[in-house]
PyMOL Python script that loads the backbone (N, CA, C, O; Angstrom):
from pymol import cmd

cmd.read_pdbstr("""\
ATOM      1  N   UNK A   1     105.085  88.833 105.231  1.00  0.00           N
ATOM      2  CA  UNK A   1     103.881  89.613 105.043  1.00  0.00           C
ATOM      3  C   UNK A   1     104.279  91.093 104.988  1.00  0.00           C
ATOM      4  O   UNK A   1     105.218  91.503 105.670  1.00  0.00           O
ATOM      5  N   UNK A   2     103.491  91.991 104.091  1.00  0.00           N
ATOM      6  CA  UNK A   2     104.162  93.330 104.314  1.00  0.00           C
ATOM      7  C   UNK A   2     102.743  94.087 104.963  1.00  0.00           C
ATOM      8  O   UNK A   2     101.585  93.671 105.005  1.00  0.00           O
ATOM      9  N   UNK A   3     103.238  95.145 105.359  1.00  0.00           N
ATOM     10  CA  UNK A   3     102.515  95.707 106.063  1.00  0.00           C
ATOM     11  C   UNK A   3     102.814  97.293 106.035  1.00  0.00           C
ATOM     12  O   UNK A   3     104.007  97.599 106.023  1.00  0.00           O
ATOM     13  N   UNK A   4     101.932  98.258 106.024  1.00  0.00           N
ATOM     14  CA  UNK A   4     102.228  99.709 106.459  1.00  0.00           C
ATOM     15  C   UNK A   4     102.724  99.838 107.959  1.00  0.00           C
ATOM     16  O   UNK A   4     102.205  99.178 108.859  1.00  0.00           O
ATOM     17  N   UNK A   5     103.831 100.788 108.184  1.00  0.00           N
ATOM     18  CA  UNK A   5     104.277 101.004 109.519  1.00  0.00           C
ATOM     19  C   UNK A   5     103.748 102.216 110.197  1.00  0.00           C
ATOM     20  O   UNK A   5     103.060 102.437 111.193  1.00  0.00           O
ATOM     21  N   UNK A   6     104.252 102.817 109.404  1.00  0.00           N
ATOM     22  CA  UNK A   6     103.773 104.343 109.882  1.00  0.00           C
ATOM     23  C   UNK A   6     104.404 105.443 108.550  1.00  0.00           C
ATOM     24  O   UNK A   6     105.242 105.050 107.739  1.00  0.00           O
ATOM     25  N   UNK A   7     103.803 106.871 108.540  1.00  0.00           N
ATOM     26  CA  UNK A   7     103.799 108.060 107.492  1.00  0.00           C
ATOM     27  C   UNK A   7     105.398 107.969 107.459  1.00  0.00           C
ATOM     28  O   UNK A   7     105.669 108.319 106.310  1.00  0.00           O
ATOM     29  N   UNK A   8     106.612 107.679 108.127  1.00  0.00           N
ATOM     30  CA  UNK A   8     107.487 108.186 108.273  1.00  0.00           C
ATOM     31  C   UNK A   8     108.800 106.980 108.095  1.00  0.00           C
ATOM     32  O   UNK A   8     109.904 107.343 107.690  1.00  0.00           O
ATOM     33  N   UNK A   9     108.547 105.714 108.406  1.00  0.00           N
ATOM     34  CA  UNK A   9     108.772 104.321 107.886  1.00  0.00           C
ATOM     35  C   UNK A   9     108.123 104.108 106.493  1.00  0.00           C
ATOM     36  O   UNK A   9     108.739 103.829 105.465  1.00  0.00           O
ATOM     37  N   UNK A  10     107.353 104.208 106.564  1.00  0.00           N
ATOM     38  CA  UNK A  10     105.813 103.444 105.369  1.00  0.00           C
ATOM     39  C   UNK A  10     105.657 101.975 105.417  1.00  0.00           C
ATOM     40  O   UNK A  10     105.236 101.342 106.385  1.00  0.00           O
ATOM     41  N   UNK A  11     106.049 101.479 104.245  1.00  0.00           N
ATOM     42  CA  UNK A  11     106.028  99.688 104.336  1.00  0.00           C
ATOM     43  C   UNK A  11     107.205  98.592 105.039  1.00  0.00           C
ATOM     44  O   UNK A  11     108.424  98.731 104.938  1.00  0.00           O
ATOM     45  N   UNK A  12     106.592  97.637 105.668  1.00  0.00           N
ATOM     46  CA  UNK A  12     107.816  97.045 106.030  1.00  0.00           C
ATOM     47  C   UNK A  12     107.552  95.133 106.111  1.00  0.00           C
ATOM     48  O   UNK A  12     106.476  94.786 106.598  1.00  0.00           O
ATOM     49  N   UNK A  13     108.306  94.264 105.747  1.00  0.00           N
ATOM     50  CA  UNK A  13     108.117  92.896 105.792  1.00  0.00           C
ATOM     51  C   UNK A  13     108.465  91.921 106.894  1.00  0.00           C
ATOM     52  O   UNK A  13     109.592  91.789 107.372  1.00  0.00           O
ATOM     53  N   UNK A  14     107.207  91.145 107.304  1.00  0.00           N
ATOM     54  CA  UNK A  14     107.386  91.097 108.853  1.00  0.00           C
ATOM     55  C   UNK A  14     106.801  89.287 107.952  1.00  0.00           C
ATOM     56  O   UNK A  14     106.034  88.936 107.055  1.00  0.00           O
ATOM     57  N   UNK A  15     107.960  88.517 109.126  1.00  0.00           N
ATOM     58  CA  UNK A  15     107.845  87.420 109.148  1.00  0.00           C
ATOM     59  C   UNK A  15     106.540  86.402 109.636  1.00  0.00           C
ATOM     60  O   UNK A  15     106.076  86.708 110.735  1.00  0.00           O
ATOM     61  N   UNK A  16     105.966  85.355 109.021  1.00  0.00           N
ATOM     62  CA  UNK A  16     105.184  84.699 109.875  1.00  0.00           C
ATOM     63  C   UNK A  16     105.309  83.659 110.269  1.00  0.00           C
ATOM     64  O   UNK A  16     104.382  82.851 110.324  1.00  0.00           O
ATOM     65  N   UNK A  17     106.653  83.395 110.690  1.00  0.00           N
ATOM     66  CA  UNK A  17     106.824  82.151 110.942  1.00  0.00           C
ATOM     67  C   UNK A  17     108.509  82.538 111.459  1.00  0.00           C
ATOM     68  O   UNK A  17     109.140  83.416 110.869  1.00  0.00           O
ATOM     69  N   UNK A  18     109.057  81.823 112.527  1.00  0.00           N
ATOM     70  CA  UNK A  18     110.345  81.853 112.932  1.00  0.00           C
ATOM     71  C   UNK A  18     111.429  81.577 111.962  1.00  0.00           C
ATOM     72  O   UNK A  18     111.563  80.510 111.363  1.00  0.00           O
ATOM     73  N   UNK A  19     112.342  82.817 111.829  1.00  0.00           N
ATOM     74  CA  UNK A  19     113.824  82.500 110.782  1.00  0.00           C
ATOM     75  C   UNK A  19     114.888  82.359 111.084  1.00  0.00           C
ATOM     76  O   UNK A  19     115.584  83.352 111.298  1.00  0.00           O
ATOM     77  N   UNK A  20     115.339  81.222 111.197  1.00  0.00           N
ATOM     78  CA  UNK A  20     116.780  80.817 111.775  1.00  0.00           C
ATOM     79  C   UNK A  20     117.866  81.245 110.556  1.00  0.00           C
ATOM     80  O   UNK A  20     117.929  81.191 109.327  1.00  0.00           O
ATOM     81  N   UNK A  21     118.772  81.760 111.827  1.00  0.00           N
ATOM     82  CA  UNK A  21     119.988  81.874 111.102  1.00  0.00           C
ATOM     83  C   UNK A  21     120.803  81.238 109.809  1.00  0.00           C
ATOM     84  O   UNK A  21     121.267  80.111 109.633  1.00  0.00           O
ATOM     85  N   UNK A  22     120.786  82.551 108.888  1.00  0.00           N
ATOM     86  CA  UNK A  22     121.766  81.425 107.625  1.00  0.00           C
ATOM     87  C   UNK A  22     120.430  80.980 106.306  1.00  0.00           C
ATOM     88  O   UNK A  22     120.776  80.751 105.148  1.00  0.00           O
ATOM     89  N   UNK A  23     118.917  80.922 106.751  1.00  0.00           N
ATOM     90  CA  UNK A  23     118.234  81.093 106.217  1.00  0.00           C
ATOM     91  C   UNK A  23     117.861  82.027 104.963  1.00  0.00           C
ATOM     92  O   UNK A  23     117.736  83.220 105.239  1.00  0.00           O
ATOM     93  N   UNK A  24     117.673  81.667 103.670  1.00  0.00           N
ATOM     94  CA  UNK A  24     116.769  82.836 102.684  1.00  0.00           C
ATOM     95  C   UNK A  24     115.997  83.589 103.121  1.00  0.00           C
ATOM     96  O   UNK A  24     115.343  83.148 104.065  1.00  0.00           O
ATOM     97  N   UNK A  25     115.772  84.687 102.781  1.00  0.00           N
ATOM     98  CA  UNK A  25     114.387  85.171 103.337  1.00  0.00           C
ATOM     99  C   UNK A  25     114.041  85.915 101.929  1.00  0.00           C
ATOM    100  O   UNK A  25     113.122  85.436 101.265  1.00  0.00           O
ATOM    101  N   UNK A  26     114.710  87.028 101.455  1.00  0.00           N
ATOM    102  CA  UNK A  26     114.056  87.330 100.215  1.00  0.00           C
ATOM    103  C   UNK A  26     115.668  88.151  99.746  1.00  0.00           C
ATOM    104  O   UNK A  26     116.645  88.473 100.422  1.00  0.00           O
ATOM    105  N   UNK A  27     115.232  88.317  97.746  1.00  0.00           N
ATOM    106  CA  UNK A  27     116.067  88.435  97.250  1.00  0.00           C
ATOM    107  C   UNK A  27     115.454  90.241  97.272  1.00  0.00           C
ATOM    108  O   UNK A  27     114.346  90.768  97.370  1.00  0.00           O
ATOM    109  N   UNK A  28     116.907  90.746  97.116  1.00  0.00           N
ATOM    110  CA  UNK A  28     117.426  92.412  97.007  1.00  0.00           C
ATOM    111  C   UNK A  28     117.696  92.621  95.285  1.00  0.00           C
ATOM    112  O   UNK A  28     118.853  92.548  94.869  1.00  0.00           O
ATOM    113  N   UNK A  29     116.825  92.820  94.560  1.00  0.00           N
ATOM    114  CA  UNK A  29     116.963  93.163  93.308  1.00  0.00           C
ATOM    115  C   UNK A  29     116.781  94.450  92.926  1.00  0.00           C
ATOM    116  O   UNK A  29     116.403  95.355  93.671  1.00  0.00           O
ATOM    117  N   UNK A  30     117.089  94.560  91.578  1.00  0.00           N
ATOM    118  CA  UNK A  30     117.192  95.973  91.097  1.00  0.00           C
ATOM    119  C   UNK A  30     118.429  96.575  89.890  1.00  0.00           C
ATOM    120  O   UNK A  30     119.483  95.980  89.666  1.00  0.00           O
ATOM    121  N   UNK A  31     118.073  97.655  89.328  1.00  0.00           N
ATOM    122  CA  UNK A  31     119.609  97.522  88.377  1.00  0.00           C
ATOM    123  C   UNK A  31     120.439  97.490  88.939  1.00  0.00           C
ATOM    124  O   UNK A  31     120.461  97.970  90.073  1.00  0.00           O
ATOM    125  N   UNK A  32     121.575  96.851  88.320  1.00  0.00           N
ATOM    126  CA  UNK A  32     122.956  96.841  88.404  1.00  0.00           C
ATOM    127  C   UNK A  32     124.002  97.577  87.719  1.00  0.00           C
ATOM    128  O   UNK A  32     124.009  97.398  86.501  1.00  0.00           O
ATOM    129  N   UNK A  33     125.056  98.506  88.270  1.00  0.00           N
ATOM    130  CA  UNK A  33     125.998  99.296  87.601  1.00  0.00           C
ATOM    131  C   UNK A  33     126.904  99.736  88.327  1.00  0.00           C
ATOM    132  O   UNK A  33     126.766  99.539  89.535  1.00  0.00           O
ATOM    133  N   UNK A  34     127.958 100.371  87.919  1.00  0.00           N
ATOM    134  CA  UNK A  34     128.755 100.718  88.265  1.00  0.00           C
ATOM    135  C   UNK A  34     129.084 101.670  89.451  1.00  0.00           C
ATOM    136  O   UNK A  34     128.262 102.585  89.508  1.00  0.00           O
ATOM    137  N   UNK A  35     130.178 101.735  90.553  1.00  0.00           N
ATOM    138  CA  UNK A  35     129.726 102.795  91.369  1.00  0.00           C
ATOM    139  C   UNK A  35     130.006 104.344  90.819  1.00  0.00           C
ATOM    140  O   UNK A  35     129.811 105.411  91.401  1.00  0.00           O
ATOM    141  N   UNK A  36     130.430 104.135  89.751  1.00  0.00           N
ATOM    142  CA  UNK A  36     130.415 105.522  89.042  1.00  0.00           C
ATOM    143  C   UNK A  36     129.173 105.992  88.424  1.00  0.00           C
ATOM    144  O   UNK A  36     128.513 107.023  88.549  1.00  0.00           O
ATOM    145  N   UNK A  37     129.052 104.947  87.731  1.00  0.00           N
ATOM    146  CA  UNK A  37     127.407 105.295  86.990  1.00  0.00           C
ATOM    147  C   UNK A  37     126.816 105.775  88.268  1.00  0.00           C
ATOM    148  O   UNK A  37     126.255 106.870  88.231  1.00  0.00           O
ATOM    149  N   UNK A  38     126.854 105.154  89.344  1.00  0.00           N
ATOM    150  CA  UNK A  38     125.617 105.161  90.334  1.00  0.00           C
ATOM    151  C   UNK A  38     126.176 106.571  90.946  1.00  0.00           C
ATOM    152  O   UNK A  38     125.228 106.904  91.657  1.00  0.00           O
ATOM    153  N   UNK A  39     126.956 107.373  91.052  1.00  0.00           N
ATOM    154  CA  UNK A  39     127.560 108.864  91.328  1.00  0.00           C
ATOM    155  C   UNK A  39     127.164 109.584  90.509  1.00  0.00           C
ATOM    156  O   UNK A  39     127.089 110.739  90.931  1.00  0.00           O
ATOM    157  N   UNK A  40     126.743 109.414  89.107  1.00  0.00           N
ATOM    158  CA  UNK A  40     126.440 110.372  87.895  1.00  0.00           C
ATOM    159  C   UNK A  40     124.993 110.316  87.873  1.00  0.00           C
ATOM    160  O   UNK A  40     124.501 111.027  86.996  1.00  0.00           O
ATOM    161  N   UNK A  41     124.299 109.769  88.482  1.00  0.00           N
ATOM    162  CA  UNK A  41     122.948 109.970  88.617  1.00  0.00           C
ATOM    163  C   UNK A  41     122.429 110.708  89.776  1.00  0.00           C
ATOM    164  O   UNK A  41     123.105 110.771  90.803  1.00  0.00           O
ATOM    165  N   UNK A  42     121.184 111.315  89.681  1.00  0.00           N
ATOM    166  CA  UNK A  42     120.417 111.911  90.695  1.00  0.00           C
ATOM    167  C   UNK A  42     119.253 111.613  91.305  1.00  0.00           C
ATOM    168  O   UNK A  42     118.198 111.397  90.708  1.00  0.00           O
ATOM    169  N   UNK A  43     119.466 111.588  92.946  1.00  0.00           N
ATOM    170  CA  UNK A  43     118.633 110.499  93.639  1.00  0.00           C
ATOM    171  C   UNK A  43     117.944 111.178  94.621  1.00  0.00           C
ATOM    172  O   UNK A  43     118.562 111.952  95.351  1.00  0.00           O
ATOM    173  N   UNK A  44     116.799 111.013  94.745  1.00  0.00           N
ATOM    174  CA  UNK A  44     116.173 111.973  96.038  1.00  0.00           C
ATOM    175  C   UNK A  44     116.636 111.255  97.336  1.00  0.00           C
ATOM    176  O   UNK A  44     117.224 110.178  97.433  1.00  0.00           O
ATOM    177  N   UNK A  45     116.294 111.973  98.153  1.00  0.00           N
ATOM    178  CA  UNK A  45     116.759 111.201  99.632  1.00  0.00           C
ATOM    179  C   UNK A  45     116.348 109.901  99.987  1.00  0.00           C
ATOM    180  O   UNK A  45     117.010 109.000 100.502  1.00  0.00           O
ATOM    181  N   UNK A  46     115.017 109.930  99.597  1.00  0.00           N
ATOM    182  CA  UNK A  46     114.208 108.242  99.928  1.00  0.00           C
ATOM    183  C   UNK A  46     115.287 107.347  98.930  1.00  0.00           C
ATOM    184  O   UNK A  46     116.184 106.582  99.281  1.00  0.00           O
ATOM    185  N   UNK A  47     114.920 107.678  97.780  1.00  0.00           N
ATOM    186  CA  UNK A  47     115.340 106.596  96.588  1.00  0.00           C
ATOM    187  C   UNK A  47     117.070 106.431  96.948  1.00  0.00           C
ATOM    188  O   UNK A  47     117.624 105.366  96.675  1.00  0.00           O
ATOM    189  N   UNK A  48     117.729 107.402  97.481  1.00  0.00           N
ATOM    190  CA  UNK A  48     118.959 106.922  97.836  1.00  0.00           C
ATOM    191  C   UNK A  48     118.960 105.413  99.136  1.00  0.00           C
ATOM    192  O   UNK A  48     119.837 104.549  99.140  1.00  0.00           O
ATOM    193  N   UNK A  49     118.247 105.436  99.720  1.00  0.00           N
ATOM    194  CA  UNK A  49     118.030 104.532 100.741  1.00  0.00           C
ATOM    195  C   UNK A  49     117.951 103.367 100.142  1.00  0.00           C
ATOM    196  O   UNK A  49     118.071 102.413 100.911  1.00  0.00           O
ATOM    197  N   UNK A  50     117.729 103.021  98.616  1.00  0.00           N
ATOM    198  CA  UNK A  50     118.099 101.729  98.441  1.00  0.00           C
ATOM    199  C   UNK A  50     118.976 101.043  97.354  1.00  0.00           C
ATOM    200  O   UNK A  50     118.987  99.988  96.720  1.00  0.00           O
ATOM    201  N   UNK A  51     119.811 102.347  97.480  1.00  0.00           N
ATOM    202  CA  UNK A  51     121.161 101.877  96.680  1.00  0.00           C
ATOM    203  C   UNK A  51     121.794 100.746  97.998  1.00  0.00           C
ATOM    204  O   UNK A  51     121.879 100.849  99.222  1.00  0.00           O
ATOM    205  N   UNK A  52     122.130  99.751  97.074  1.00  0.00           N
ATOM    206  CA  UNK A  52     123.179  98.722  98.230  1.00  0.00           C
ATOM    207  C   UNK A  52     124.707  98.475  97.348  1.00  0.00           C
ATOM    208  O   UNK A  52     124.874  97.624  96.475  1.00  0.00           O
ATOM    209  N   UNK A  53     125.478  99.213  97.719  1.00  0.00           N
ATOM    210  CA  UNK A  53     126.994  99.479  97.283  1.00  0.00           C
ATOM    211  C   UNK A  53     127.854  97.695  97.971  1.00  0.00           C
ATOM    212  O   UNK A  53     127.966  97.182  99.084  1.00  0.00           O
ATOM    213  N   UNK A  54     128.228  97.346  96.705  1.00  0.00           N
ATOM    214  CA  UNK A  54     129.132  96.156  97.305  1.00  0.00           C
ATOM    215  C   UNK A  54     130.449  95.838  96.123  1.00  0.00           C
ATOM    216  O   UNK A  54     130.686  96.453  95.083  1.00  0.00           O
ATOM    217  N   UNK A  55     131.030  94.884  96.602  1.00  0.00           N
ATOM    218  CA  UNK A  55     132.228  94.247  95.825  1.00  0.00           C
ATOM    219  C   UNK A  55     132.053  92.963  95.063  1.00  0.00           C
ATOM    220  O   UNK A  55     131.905  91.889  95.645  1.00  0.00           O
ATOM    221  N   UNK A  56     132.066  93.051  94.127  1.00  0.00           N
ATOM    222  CA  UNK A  56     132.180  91.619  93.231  1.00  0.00           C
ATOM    223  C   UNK A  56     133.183  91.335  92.511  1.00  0.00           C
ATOM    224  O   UNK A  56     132.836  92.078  91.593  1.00  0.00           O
ATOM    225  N   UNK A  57     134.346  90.796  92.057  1.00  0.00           N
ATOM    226  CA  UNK A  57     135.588  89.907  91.502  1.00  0.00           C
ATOM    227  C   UNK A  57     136.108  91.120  91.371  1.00  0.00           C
ATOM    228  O   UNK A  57     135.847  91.519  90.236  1.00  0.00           O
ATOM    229  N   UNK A  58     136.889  92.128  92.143  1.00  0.00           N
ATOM    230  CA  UNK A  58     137.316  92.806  92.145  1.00  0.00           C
ATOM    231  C   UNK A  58     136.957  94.552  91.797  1.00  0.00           C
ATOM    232  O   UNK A  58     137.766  95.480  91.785  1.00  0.00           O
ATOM    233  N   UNK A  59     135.612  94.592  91.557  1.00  0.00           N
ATOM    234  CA  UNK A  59     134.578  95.684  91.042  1.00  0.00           C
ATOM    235  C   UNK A  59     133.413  96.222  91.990  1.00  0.00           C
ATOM    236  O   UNK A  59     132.420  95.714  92.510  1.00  0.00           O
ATOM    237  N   UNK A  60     134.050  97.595  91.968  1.00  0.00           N
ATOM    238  CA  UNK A  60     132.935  98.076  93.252  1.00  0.00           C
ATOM    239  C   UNK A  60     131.419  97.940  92.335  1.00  0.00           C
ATOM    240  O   UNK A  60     131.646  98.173  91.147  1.00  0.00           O
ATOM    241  N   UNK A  61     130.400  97.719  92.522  1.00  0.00           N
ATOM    242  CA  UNK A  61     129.027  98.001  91.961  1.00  0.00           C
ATOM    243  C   UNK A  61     127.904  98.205  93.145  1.00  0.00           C
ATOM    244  O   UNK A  61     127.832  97.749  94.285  1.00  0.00           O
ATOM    245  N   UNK A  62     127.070  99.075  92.396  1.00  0.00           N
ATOM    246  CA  UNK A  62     125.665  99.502  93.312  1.00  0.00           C
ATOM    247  C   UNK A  62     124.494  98.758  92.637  1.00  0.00           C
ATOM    248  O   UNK A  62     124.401  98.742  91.410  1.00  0.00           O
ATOM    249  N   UNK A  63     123.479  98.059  93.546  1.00  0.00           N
ATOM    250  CA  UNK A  63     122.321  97.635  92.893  1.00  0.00           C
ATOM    251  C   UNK A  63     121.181  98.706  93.186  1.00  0.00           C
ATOM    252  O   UNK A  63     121.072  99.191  94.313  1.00  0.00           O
ATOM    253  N   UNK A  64     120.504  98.991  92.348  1.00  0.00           N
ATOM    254  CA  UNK A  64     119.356 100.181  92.655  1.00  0.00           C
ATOM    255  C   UNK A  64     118.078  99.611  92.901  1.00  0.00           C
ATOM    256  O   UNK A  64     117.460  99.142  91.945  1.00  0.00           O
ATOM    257  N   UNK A  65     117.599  99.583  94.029  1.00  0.00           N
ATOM    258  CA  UNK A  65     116.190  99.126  94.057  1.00  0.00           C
ATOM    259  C   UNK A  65     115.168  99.729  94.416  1.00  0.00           C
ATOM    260  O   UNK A  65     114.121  99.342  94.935  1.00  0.00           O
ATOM    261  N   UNK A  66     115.743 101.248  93.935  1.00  0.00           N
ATOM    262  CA  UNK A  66     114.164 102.350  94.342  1.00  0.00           C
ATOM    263  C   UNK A  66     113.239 102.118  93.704  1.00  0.00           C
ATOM    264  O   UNK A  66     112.301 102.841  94.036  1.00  0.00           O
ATOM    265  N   UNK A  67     112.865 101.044  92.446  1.00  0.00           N
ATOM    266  CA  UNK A  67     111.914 100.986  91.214  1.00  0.00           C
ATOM    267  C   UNK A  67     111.275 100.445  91.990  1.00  0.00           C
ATOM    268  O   UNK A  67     112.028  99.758  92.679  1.00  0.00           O
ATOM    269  N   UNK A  68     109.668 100.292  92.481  1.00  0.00           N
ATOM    270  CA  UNK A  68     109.082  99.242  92.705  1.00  0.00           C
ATOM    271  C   UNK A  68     108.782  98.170  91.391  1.00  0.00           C
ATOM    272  O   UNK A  68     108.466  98.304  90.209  1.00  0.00           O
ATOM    273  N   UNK A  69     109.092  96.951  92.382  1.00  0.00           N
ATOM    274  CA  UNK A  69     108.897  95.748  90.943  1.00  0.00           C
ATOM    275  C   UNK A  69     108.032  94.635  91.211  1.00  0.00           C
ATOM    276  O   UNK A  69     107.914  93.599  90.557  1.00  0.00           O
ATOM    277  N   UNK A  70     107.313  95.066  92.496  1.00  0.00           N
ATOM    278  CA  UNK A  70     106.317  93.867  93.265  1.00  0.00           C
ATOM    279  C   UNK A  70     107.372  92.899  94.344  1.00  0.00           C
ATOM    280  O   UNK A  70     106.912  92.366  95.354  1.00  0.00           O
ATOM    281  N   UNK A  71     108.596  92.801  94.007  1.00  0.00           N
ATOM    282  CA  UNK A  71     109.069  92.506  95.548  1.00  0.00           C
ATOM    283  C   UNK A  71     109.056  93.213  96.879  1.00  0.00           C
ATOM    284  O   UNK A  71     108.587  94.293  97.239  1.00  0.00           O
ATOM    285  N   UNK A  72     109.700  92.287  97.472  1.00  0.00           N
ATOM    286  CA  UNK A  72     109.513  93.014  99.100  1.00  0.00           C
ATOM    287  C   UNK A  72     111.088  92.920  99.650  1.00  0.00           C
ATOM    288  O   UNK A  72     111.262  93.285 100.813  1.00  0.00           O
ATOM    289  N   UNK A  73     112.122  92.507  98.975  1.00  0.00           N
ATOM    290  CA  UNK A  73     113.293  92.586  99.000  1.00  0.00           C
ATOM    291  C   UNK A  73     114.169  94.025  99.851  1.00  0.00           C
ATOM    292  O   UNK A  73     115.010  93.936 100.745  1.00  0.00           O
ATOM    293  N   UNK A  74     113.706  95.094  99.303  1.00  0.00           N
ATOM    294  CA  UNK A  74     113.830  96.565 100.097  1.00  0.00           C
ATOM    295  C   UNK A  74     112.987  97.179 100.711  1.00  0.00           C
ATOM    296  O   UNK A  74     112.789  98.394 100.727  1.00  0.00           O
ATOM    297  N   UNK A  75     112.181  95.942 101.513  1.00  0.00           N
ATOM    298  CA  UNK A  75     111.510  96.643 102.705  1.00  0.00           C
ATOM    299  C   UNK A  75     111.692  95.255 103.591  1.00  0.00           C
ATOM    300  O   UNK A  75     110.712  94.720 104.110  1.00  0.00           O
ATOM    301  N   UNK A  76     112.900  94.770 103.708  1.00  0.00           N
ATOM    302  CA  UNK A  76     113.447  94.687 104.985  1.00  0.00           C
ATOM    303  C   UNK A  76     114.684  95.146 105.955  1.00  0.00           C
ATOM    304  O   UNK A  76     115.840  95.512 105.740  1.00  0.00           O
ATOM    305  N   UNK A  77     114.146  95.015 106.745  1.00  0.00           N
ATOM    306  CA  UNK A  77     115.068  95.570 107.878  1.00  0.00           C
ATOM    307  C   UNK A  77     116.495  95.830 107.669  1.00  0.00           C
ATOM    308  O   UNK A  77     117.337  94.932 107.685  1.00  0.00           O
ATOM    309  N   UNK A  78     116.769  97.122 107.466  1.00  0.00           N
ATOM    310  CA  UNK A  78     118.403  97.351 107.673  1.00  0.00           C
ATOM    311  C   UNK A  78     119.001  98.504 108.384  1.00  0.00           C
ATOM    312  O   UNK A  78     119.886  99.293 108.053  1.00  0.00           O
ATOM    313  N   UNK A  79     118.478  98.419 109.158  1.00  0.00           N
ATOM    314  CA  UNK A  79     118.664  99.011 110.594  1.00  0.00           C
ATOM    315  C   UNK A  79     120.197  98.701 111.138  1.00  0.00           C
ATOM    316  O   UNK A  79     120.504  97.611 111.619  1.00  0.00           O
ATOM    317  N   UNK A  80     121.161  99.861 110.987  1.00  0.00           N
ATOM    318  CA  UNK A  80     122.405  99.607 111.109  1.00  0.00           C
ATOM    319  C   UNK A  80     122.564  99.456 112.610  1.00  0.00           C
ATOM    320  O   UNK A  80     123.442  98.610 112.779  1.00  0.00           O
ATOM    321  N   UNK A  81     122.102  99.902 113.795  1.00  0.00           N
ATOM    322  CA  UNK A  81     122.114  99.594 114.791  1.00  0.00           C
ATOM    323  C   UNK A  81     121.748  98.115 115.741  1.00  0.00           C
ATOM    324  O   UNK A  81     122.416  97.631 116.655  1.00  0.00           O
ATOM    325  N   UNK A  82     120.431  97.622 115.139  1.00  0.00           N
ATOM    326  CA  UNK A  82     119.669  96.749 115.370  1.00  0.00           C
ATOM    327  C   UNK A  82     119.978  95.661 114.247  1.00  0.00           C
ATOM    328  O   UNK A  82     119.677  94.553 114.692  1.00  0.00           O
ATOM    329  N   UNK A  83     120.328  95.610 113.329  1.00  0.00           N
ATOM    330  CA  UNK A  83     120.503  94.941 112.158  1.00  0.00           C
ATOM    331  C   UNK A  83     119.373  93.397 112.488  1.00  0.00           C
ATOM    332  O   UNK A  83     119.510  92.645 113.453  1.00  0.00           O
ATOM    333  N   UNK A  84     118.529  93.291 111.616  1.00  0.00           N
ATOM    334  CA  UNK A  84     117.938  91.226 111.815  1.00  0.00           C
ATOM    335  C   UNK A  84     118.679  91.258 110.594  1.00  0.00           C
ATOM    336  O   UNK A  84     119.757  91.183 111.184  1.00  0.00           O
ATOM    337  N   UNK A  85     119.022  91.307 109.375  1.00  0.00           N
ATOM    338  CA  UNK A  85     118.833  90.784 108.103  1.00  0.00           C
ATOM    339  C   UNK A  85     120.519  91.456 107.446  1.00  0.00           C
ATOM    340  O   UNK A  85     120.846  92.619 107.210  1.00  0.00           O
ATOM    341  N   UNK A  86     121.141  90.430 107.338  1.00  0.00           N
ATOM    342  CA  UNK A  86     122.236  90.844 106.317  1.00  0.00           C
ATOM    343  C   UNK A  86     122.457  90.067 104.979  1.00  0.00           C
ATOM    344  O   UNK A  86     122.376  88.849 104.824  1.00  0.00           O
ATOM    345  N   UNK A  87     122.747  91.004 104.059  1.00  0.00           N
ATOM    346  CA  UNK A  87     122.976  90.781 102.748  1.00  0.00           C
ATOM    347  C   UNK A  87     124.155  89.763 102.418  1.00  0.00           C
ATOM    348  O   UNK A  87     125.196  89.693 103.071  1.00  0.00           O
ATOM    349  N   UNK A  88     123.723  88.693 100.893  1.00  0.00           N
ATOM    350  CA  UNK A  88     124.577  87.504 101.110  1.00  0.00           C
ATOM    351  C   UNK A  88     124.776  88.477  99.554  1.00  0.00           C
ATOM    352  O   UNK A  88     123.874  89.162  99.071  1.00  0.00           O
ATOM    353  N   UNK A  89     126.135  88.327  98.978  1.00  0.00           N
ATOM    354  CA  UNK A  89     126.047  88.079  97.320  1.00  0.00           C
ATOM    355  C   UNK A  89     125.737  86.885  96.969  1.00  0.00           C
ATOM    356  O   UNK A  89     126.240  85.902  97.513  1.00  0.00           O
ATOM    357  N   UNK A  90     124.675  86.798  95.807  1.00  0.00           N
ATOM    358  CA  UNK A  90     124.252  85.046  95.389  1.00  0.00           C
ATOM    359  C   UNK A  90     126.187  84.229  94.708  1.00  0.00           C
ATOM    360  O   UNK A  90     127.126  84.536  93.973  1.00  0.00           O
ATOM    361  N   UNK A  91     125.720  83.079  95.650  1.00  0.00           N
ATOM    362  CA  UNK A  91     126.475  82.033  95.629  1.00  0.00           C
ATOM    363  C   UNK A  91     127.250  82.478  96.371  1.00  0.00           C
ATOM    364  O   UNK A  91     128.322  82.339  95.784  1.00  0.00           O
ATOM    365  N   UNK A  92     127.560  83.247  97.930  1.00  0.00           N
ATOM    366  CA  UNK A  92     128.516  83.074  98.856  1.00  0.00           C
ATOM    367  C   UNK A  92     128.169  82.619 100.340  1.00  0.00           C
ATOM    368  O   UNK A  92     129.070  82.470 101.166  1.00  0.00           O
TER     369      UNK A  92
END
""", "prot")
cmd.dss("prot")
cmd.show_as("cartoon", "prot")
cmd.util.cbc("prot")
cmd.orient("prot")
């Protein structure tokens, strides 16, 4: 379910039902490119918050998901301290 948090959070996706470990919960979409491309562009502070920088068959790439696209994929929890929710690459 998503929900408003507060002026300073804003939206955030809150479970209704218990999620065990190892579980789906939602997919992290958005363009895909290079981590160079993703250096040659210009990002405000928010919209930087949902670049997710990773490794695939030997290739650094960033997925961008500042666009809203009607998912709820980048409004969960990634709270580097507290962490609930870590990122899988599809098929690992």
């Amino acid at each position: 379910m998503e929900r408003f948090i507060d002026i300073f959070k804003g939206r955030g996706v809150f479970a209704m039902h218990p999620i065990e470990p190892e579980d789906f919960v939602l997919e992290y979409r958005g363009e895909l490119f290079t981590q160079a491309e993703s250096q040659s562009r210009q990002y405000s502070e928010i919209e930087s918050t949902f670049l997710f920088d990773f490794e695939w068959q030997n290739c650094r790439l960033c997925l961008d998901a500042s666009k809203e696209d009607g998912s709820l994929g980048g409004l969960v929890n990634d709270n580097h301290k507290n962490t609930n929710c870590v990122m899988k690459k599809n098929g690992s």
